[in-house]
TORPA-399096 format. One record per residue (C-alpha): z, x, y; residue in three letters. Coordinates in pm, 1 decimal. Example, Ala and Ser with C-alpha at 12.3 -4.5 7.8 and 13.67 -1.06 7.14 Angstrom:
2
((780.0; 1230.0; -450.0); 'ALA'),
((714.0; 1367.0; -106.0); 'SER'),
end
This chain:
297
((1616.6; 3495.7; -276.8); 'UNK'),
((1680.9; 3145.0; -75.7); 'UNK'),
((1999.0; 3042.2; 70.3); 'UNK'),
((2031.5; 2652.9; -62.0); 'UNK'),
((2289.5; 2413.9; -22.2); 'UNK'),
((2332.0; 2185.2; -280.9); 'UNK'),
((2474.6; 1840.0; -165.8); 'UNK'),
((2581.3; 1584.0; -439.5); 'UNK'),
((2734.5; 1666.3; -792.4); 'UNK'),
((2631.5; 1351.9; -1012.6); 'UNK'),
((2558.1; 1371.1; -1372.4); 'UNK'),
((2199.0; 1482.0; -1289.2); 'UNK'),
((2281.3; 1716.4; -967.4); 'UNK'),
((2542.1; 1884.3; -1087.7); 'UNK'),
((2242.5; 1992.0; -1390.5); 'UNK'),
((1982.8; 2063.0; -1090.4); 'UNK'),
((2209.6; 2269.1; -913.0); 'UNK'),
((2343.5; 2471.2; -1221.5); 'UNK'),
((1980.1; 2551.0; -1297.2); 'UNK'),
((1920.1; 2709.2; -959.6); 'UNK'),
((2190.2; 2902.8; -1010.7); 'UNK'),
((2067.5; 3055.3; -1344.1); 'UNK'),
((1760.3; 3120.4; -1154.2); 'UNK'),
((1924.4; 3308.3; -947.2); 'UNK'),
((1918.2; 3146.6; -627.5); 'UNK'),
((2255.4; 3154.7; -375.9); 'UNK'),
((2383.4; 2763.3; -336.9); 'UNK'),
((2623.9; 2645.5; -187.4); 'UNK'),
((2743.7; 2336.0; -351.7); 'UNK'),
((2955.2; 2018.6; -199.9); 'UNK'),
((3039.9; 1701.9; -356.5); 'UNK'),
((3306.8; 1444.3; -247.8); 'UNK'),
((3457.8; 1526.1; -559.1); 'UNK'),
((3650.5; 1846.0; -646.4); 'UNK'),
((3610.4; 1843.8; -1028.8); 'UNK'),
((3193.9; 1862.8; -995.9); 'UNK'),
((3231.0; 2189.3; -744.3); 'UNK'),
((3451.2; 2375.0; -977.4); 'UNK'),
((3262.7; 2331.9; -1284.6); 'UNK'),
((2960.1; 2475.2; -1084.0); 'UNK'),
((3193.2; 2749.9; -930.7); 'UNK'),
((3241.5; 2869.3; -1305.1); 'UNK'),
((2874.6; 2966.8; -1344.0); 'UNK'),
((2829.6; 3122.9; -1008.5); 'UNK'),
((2745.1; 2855.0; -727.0); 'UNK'),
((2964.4; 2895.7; -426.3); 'UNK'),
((3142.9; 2588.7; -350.7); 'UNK'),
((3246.7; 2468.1; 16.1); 'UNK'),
((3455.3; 2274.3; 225.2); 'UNK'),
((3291.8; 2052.5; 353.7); 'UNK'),
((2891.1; 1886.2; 343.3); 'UNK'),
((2843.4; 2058.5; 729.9); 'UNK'),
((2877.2; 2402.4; 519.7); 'UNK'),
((2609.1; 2298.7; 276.6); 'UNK'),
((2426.4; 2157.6; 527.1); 'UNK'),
((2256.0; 2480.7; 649.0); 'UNK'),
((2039.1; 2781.2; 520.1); 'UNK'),
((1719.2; 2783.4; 409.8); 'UNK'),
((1708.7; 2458.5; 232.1); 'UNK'),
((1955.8; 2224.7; 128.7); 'UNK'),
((1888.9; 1967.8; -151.8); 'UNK'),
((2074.7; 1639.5; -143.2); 'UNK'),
((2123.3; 1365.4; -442.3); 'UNK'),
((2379.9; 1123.1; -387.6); 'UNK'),
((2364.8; 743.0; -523.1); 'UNK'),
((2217.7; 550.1; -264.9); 'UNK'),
((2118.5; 457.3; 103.7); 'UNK'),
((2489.3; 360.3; 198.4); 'UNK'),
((2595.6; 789.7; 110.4); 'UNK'),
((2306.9; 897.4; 267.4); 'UNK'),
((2372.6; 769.8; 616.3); 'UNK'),
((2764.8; 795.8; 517.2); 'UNK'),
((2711.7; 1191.0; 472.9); 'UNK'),
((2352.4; 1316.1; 597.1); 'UNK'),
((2302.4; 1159.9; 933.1); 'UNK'),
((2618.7; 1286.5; 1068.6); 'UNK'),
((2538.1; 1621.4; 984.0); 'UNK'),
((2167.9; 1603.5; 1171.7); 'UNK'),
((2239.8; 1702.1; 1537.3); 'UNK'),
((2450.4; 2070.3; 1409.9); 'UNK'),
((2213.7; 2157.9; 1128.5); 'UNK'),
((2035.3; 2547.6; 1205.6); 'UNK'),
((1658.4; 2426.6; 1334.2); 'UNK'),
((1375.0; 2467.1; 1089.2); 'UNK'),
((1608.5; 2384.7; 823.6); 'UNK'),
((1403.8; 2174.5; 501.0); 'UNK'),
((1603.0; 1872.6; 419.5); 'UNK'),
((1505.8; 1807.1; 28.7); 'UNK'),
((1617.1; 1468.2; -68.7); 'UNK'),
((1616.0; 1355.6; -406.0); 'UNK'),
((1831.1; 1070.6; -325.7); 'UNK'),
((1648.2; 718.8; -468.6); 'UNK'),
((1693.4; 522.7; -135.1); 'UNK'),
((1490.2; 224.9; 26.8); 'UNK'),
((1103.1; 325.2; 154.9); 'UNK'),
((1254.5; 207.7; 498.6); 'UNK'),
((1522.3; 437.7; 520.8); 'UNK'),
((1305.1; 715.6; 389.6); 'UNK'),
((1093.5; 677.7; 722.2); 'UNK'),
((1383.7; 638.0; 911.2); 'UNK'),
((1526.0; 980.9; 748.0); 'UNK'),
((1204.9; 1157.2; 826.1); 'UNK'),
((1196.6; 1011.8; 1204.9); 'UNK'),
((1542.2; 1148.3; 1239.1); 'UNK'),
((1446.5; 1508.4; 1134.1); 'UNK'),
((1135.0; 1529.7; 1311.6); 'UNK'),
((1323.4; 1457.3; 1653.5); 'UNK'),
((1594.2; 1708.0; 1586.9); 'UNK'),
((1328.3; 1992.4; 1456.4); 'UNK'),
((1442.0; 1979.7; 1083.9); 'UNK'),
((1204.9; 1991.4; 787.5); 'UNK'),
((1232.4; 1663.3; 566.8); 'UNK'),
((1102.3; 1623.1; 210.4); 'UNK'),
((1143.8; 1324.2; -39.9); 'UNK'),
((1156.0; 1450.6; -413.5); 'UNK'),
((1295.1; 1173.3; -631.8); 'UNK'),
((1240.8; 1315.2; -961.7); 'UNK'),
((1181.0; 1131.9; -1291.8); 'UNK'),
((1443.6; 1197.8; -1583.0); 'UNK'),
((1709.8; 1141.7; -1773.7); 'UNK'),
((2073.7; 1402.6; -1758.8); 'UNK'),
((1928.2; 1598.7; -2074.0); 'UNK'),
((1597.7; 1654.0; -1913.2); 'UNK'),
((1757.5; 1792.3; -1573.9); 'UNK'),
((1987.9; 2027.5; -1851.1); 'UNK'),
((1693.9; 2219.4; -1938.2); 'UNK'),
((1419.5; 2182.8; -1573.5); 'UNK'),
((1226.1; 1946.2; -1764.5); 'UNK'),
((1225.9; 1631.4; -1473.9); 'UNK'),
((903.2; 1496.8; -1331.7); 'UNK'),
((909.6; 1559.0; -906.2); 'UNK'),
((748.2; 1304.7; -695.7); 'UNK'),
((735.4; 1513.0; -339.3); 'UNK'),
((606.7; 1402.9; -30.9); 'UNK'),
((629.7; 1557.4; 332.4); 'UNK'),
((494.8; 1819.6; 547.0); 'UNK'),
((310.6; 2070.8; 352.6); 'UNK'),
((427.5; 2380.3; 496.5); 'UNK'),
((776.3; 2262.3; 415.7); 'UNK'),
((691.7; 2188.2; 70.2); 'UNK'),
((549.1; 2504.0; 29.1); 'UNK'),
((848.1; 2688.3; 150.1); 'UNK'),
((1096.0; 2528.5; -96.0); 'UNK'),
((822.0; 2531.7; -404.6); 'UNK'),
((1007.4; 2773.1; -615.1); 'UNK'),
((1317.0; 2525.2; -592.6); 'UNK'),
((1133.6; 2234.4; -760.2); 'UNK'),
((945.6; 2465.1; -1001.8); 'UNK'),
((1268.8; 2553.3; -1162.7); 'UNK'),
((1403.9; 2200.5; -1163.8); 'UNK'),
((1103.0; 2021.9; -1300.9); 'UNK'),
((859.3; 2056.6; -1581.7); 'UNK'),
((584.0; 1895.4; -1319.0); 'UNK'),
((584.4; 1840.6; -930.7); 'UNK'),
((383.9; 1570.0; -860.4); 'UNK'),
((260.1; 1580.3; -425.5); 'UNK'),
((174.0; 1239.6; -299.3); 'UNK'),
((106.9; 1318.1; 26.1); 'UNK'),
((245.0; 1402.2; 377.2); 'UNK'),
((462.7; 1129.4; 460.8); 'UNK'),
((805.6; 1130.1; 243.2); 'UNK'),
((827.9; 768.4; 201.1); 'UNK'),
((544.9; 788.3; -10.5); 'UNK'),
((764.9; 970.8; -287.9); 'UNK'),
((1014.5; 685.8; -268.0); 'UNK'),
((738.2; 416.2; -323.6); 'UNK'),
((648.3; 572.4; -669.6); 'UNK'),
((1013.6; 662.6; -767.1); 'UNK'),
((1052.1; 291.6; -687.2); 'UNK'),
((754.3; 157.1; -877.5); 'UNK'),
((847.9; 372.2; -1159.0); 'UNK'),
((1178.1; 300.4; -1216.1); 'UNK'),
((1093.2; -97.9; -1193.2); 'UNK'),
((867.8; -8.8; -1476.0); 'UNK'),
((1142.6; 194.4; -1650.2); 'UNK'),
((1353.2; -175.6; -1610.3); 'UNK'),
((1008.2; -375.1; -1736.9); 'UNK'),
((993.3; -188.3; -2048.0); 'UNK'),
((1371.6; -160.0; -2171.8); 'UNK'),
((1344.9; -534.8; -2094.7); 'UNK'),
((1041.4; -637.7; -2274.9); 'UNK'),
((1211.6; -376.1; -2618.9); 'UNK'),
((1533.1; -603.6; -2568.1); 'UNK'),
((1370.9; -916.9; -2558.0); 'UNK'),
((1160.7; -833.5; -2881.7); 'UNK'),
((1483.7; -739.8; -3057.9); 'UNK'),
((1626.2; -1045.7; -3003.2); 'UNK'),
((1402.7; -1217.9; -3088.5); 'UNK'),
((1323.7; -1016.4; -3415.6); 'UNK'),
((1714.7; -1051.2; -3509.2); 'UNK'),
((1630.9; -1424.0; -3478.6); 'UNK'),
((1394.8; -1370.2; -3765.2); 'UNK'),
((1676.0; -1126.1; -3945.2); 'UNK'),
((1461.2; -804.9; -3878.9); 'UNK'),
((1706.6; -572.0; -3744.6); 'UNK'),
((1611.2; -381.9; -3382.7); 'UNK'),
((1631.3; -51.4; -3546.4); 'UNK'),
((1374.7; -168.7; -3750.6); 'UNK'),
((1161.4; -322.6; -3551.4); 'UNK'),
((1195.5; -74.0; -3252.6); 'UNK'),
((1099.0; 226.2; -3514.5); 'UNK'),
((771.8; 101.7; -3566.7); 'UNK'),
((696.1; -21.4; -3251.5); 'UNK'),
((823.2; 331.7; -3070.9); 'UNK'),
((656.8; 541.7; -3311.7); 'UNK'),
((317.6; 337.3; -3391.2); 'UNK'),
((239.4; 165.1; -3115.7); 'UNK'),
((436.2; 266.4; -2794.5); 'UNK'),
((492.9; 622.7; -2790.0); 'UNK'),
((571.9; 711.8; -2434.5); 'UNK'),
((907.2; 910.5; -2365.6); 'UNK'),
((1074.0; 588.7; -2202.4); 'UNK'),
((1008.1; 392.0; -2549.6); 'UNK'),
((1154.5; 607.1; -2744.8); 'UNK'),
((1440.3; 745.2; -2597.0); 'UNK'),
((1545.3; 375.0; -2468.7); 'UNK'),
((1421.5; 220.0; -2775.3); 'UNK'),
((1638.3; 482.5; -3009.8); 'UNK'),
((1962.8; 364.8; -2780.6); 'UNK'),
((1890.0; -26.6; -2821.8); 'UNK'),
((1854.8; 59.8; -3193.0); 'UNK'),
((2206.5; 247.8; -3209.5); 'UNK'),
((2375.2; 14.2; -2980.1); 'UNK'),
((2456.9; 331.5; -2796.3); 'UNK'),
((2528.0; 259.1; -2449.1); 'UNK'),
((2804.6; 524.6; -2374.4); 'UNK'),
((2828.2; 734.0; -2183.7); 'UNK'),
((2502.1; 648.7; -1950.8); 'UNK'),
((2235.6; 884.4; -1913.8); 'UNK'),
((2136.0; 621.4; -1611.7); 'UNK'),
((2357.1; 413.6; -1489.7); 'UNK'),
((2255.3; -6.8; -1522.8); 'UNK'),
((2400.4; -77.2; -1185.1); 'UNK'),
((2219.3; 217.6; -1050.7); 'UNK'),
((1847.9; 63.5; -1164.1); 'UNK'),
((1992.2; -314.5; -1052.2); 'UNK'),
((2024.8; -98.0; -784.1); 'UNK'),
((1645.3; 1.3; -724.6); 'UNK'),
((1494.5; -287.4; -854.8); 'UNK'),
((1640.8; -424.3; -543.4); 'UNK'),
((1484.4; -162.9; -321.6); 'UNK'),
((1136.9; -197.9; -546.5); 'UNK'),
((1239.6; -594.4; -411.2); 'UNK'),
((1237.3; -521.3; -66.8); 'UNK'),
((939.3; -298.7; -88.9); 'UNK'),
((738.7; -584.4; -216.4); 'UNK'),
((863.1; -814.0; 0.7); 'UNK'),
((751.2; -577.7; 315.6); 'UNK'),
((413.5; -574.0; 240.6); 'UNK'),
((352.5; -947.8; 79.3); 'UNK'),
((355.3; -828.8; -243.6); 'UNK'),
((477.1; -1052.4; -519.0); 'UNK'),
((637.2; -897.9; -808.1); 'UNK'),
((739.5; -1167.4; -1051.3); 'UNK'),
((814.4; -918.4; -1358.1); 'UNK'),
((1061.4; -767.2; -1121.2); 'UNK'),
((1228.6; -1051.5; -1051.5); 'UNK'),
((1299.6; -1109.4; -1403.1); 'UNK'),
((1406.2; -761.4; -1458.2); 'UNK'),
((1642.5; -793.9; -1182.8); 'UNK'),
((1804.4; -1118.4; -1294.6); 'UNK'),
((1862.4; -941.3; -1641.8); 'UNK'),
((2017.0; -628.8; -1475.7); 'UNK'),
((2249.5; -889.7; -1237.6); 'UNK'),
((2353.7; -1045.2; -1572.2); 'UNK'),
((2457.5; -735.9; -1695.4); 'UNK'),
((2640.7; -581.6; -1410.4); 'UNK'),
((2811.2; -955.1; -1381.8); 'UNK'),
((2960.6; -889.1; -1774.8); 'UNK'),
((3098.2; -586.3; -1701.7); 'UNK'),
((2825.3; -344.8; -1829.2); 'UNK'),
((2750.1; -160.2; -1503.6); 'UNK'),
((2847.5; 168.8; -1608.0); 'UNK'),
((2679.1; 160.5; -1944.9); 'UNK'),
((2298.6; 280.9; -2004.8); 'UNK'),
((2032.7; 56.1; -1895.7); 'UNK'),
((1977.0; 15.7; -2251.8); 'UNK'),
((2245.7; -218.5; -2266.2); 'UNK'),
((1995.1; -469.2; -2099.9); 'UNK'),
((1966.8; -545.3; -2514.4); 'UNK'),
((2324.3; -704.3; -2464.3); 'UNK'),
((2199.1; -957.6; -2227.3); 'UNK'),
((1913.1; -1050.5; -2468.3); 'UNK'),
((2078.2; -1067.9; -2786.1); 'UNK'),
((2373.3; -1265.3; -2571.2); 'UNK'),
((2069.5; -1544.4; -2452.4); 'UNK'),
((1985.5; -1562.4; -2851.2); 'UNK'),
((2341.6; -1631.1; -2934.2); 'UNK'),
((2429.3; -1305.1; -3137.3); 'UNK'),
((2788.9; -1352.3; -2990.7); 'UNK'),
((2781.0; -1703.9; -3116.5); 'UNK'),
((2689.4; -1583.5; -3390.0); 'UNK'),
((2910.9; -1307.9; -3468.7); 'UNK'),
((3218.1; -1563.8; -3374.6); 'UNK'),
((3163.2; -1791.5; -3638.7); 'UNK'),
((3097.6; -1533.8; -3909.3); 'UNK'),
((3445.9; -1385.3; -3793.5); 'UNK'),
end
């Protein structure tokens, strides 16, 4: 069975790595902090002292937040790491520093694969996720059995990783579109004194039945926004990446620039930790529910 090393204990790695485990795979987990290591120590992953220990193997998968703790960690750890090593990252991170990633690994004789997955904490629970993967095929190939067990799909897009982060990056702006366009339509429905829950149950089970719909849709409706399955400053986040994608090639995204503005809103009230769903805050705030509730109070 593979020797992995498991880099990056979040809310959905610390559910990735837990699963490898039960599939009986040796990891070797590291996380900057202690807490997420010795809740995976109690169902059998071998925790270490430091990323350089992960860092080695047959594989290691990383998934930390963002570009910044990917050069902050990873790149250090480059020059030492055993050659022929495969470098899975799952890490949402700029298509720019994806290339740059899979320069850096080439030169040093390291195997580097982008596999962004698609999912929310409850999906990762149970292996369920969506994998976008892109690299070298050989290296794919070799850590297959890893991404069978963490996602219900693995979707290849090709041989150069950056590809991966151009549809995690695309997808998740669409993720943004959509909770958007259900928050906007509940506000403006409350306007008319139909409440969201009402309006979002027929729209999410008659006319837009698609996973996102209705698991957002059901959170808008319950005003449940604690504690996030994905994190709103996380997507402001990767809109901004989806941003500078655009921008790189001339392409203009005006939807995204919307999406962004509402997500900046957001994160600028103090809602950054919630759910994206709280995006419905923003829109019922530009209707005037607060206004609204004041006076009746």
């Amino acid at each position: 069975m593979m020797d992995v090393g498991f880099i990056g204990l979040g809310t959905m790695g610390s559910r990735i790595a837990a699963n490898l485990v039960k599939a009986g795979f040796s990891v070797r987990v590291w996380n900057r902090s202690r807490a997420a290591i010795d809740e995976l120590a109690r169902v059998g992953a071998r925790p270490v002292e430091s990323a350089r220990e992960a860092f080695s193997g047959d594989a290691v998968i990383s998934m930390l937040a963002d570009d910044d703790a990917i050069r902050e960690v990873i790149v250090p750890l480059l020059d030492d790491a055993p050659k022929g090593l495969v470098h899975v990252n799952m890490s949402t991170i700029a298509v720019a520093s994806a290339r740059d990633l899979a320069t850096q690994h080439t030169a040093r004789q390291l195997a580097y694969v982008a596999a962004p997955v698609f999912g929310r904490p409850e999906l990762a629970a149970v292996g369920k996720l969506n994998v976008v993967v892109a690299g070298d095929s050989t290296a794919i190939a070799r850590v297959e059995p890893l991404l069978d067990v963490i996602g219900e799909r693995v979707w290849r897009m090709g041989d150069k990783p950056e590809r991966a982060n151009v549809v995690k990056l695309a997808g998740n702006f669409m993720l943004g579109a959509a909770v958007e366009a259900m928050a906007e339509a509940s506000a403006m429905a409350w306007r008319h004194g139909i409440a969201p829950a009402d309006l979002l149950d027929v729209l999410t089970n008659g006319v837009f039945t698609s996973p996102a719909y209705k698991t957002y849709g059901a959170l808008i409706a319950k005003e449940h926004y604690d504690p996030a399955g994905f994190r709103l400053s996380l997507l402001l986040k990767d809109l901004r990446l989806a941003l500078a994608a655009a921008d790189s090639n001339a392409v203009p995204m005006p939807l995204a620039d919307v999406v962004h503005e509402a997500l900046l809103d957001a994160v600028a009230h103090g809602d950054g930790d919630r759910d994206v769903a709280a995006l419905a805050k923003v829109a019922m705030r530009r209707a005037g529910r607060e206004v609204a509730q004041g006076v009746q109070t």
